[in-house]
ROSEVEX-380923 format. One record per residue: residue number from 1; x, y, z of N, C-alpha, C, O in turn. Coordinates in steps of 0.2 Angstrom, whole numbers, plus 5000, padded with zeros to 4 digits. Example, Ala and Ser with C-alpha at 12.3 -4.5 7.8 and 13.67 -1.06 7.14 Angstrom:
// residues 2
+-----+------+------+------+------+------+------+------+------+------+------+------+------+
| pos |  n.u |  n.v |  n.w | ca.u | ca.v | ca.w |  c.u |  c.v |  c.w |  o.u |  o.v |  o.w |
+-----+------+------+------+------+------+------+------+------+------+------+------+------+
|   1 | 5066 | 4972 | 5039 | 5062 | 4978 | 5039 | 5066 | 4984 | 5039 | 5071 | 4983 | 5042 |
|   2 | 5064 | 4989 | 5035 | 5068 | 4995 | 5036 | 5064 | 5000 | 5039 | 5067 | 5006 | 5040 |
+-----+------+------+------+------+------+------+------+------+------+------+------+------+
***
This chain:
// residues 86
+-----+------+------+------+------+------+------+------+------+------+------+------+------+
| pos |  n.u |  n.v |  n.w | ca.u | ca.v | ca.w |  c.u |  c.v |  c.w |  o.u |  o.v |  o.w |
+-----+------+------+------+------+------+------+------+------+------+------+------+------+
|   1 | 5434 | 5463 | 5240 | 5441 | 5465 | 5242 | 5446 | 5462 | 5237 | 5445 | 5457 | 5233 |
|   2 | 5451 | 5466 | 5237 | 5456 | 5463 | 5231 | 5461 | 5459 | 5234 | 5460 | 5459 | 5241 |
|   3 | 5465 | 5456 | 5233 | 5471 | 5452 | 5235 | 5476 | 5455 | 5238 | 5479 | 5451 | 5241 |
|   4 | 5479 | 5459 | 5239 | 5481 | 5465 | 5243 | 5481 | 5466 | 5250 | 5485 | 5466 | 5254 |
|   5 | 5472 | 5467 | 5251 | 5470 | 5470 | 5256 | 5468 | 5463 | 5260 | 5467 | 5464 | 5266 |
|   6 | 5469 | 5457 | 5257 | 5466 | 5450 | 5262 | 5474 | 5448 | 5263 | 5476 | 5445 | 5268 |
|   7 | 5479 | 5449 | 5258 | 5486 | 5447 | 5262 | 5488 | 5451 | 5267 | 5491 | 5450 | 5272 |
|   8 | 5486 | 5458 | 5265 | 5488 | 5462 | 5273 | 5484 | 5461 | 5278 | 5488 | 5462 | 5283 |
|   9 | 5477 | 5460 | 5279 | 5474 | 5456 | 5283 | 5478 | 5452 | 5288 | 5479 | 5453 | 5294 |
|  10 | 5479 | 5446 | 5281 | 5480 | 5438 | 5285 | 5487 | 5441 | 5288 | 5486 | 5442 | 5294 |
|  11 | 5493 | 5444 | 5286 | 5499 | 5445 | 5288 | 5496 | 5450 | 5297 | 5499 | 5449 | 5303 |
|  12 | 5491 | 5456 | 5296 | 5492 | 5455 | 5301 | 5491 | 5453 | 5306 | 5493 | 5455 | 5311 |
|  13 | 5486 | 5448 | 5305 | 5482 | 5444 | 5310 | 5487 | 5439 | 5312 | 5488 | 5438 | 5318 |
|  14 | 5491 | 5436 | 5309 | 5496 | 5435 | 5310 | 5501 | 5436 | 5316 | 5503 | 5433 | 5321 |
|  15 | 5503 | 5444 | 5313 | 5509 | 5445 | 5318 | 5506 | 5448 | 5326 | 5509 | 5449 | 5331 |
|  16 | 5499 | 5449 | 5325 | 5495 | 5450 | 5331 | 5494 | 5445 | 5336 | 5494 | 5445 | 5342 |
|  17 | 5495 | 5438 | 5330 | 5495 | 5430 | 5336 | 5500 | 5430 | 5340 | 5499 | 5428 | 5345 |
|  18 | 5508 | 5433 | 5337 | 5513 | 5431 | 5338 | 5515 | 5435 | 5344 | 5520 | 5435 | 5348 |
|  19 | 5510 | 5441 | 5343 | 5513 | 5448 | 5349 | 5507 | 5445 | 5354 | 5509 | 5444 | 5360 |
|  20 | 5505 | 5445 | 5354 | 5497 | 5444 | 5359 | 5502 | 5437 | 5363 | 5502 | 5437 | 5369 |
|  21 | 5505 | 5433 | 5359 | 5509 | 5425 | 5363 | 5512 | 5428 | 5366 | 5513 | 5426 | 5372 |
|  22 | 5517 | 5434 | 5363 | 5525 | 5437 | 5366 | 5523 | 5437 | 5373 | 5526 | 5434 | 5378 |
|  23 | 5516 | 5443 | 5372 | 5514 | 5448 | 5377 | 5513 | 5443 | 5383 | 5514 | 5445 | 5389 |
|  24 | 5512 | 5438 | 5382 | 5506 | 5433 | 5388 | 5508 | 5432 | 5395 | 5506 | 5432 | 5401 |
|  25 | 5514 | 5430 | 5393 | 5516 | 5431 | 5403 | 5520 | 5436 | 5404 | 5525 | 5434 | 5407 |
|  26 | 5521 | 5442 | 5402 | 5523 | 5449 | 5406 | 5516 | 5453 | 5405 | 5516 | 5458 | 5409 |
|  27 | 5511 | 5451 | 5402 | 5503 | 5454 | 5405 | 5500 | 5448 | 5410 | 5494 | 5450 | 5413 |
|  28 | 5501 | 5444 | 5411 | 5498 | 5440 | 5416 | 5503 | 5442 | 5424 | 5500 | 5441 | 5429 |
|  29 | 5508 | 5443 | 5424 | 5512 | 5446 | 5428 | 5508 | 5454 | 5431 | 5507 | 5457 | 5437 |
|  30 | 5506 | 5454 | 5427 | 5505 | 5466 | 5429 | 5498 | 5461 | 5430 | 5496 | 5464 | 5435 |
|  31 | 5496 | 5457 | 5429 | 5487 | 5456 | 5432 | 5488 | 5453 | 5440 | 5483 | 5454 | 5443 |
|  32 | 5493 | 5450 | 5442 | 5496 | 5446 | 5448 | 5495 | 5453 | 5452 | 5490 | 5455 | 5454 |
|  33 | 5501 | 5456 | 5452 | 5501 | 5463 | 5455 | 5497 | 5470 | 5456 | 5498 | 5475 | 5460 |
|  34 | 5492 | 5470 | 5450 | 5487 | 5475 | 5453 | 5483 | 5470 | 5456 | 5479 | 5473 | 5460 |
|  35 | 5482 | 5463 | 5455 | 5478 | 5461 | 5462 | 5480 | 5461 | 5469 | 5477 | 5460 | 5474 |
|  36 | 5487 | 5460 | 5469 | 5490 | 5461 | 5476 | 5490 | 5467 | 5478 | 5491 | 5468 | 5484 |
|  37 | 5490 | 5473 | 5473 | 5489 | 5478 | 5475 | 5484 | 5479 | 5478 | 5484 | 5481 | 5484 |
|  38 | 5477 | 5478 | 5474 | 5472 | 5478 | 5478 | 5471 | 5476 | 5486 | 5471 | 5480 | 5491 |
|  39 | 5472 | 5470 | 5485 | 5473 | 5466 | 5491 | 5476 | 5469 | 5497 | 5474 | 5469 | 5503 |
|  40 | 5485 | 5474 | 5494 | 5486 | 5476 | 5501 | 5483 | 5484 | 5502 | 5485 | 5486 | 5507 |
|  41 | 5479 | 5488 | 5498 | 5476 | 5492 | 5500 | 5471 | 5492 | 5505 | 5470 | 5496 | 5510 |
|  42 | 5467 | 5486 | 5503 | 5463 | 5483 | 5507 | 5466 | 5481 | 5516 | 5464 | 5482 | 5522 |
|  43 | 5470 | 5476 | 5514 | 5475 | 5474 | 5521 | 5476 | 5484 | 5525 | 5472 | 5485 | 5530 |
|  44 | 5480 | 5488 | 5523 | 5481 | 5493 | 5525 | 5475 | 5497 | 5527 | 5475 | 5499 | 5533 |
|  45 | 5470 | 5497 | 5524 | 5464 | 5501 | 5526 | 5461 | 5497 | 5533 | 5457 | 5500 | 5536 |
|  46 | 5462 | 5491 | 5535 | 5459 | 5488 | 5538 | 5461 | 5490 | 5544 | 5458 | 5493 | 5548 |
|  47 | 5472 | 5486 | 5543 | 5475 | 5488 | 5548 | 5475 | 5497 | 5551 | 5477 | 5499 | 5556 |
|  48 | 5473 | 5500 | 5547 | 5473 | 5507 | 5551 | 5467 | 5506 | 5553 | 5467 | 5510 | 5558 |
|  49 | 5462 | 5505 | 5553 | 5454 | 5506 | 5558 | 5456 | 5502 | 5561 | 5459 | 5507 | 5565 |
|  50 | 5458 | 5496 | 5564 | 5462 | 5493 | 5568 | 5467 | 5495 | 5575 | 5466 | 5494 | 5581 |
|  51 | 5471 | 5499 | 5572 | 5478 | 5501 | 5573 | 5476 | 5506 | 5577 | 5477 | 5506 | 5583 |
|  52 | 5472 | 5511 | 5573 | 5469 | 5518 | 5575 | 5469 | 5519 | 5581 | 5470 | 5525 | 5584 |
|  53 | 5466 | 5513 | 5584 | 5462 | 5515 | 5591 | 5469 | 5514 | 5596 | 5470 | 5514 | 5603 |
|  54 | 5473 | 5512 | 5592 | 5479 | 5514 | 5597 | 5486 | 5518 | 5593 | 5492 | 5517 | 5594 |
|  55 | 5483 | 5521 | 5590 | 5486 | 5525 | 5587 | 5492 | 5524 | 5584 | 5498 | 5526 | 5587 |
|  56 | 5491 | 5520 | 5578 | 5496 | 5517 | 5574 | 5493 | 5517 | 5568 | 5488 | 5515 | 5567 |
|  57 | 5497 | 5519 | 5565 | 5493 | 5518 | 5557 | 5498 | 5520 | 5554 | 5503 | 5523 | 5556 |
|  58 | 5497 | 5518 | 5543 | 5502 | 5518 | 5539 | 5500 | 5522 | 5534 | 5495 | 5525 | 5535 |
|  59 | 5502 | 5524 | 5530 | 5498 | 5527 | 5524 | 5498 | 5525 | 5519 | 5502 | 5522 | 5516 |
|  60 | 5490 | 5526 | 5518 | 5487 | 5523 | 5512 | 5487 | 5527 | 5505 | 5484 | 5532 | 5503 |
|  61 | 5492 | 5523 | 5503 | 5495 | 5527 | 5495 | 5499 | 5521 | 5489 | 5503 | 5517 | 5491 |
|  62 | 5497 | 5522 | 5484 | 5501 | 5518 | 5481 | 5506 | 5515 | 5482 | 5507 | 5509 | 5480 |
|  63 | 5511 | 5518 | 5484 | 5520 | 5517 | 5484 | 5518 | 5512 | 5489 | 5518 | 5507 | 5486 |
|  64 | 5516 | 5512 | 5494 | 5516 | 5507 | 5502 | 5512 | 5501 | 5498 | 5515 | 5496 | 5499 |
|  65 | 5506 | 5502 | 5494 | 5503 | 5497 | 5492 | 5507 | 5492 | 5488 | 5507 | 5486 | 5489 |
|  66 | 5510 | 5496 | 5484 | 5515 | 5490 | 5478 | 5521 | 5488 | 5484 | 5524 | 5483 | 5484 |
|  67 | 5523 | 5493 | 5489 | 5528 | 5489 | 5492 | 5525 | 5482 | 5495 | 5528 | 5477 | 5492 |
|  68 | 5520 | 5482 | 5498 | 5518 | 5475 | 5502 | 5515 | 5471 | 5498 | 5515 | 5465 | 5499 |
|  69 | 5513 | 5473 | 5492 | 5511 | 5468 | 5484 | 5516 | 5466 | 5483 | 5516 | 5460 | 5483 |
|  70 | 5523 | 5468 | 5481 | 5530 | 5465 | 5479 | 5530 | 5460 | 5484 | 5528 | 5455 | 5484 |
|  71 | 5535 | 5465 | 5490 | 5538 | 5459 | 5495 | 5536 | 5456 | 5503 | 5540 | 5455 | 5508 |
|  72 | 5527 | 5458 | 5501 | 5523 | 5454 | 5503 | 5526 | 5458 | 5514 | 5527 | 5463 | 5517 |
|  73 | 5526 | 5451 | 5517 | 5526 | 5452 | 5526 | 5534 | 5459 | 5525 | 5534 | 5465 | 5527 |
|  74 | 5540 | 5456 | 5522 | 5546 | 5460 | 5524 | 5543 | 5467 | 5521 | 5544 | 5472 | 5524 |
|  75 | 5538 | 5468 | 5515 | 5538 | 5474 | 5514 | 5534 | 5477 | 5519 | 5535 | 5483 | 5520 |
|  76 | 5529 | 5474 | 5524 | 5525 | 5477 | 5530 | 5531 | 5479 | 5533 | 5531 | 5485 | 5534 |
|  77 | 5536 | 5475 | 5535 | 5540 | 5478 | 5542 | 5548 | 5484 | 5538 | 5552 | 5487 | 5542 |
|  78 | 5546 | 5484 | 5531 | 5548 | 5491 | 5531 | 5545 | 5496 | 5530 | 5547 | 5502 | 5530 |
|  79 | 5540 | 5495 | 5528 | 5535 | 5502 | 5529 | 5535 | 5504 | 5536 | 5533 | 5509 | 5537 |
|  80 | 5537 | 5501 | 5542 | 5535 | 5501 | 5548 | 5544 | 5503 | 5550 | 5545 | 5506 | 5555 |
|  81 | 5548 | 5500 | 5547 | 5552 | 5504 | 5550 | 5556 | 5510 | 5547 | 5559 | 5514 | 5551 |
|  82 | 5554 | 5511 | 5540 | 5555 | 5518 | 5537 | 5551 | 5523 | 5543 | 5553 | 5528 | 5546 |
|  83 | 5545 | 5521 | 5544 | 5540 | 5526 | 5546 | 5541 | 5526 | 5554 | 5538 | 5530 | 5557 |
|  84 | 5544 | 5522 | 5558 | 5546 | 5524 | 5565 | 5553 | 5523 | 5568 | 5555 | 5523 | 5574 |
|  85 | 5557 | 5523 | 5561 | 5565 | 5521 | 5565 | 5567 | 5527 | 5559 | 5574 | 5527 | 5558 |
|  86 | 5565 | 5530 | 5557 | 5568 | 5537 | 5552 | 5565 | 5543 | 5555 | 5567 | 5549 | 5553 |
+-----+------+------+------+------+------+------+------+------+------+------+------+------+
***
């Protein structure tokens, strides 16, 4: 290799450390909330087998998911009152 192609290398191995550092807690963030996401897809699929047999239930879809992964118990009690006080 010529000297060229090992300085463009090292430079961008470089600026890859420095973006990969940038990146690290606004990607460890989005890793928090699609696991709370999971989690409350999970929560909601439970509470409707639950619910069901008395005939309550929420709907299982994204939007509802990231609401109750954001703001957690208050986002249950607004899914629940968009969905029976509207």
């Amino acid at each position: 290799m010529d000297l060229n192609a090992l300085l463009g290398i090292a430079v961008a191995g470089v600026v890859l450390a420095y973006l990969m550092r940038a990146l690290k807690g606004p990607l460890a963030g989005l890793g928090k909330i699609a696991l709370r996401t999971l989690v409350a897809f999970s929560g909601i699929w439970a509470f409707n087998v639950v619910a069901g047999l008395f005939g309550i239930h929420l709907g299982l879809n994204i939007v509802s998911a990231l609401t109750i992964a954001v703001l957690g118990l208050p986002g249950i009690a607004l899914l629940f009152a968009v969905k029976y006080l509207l």
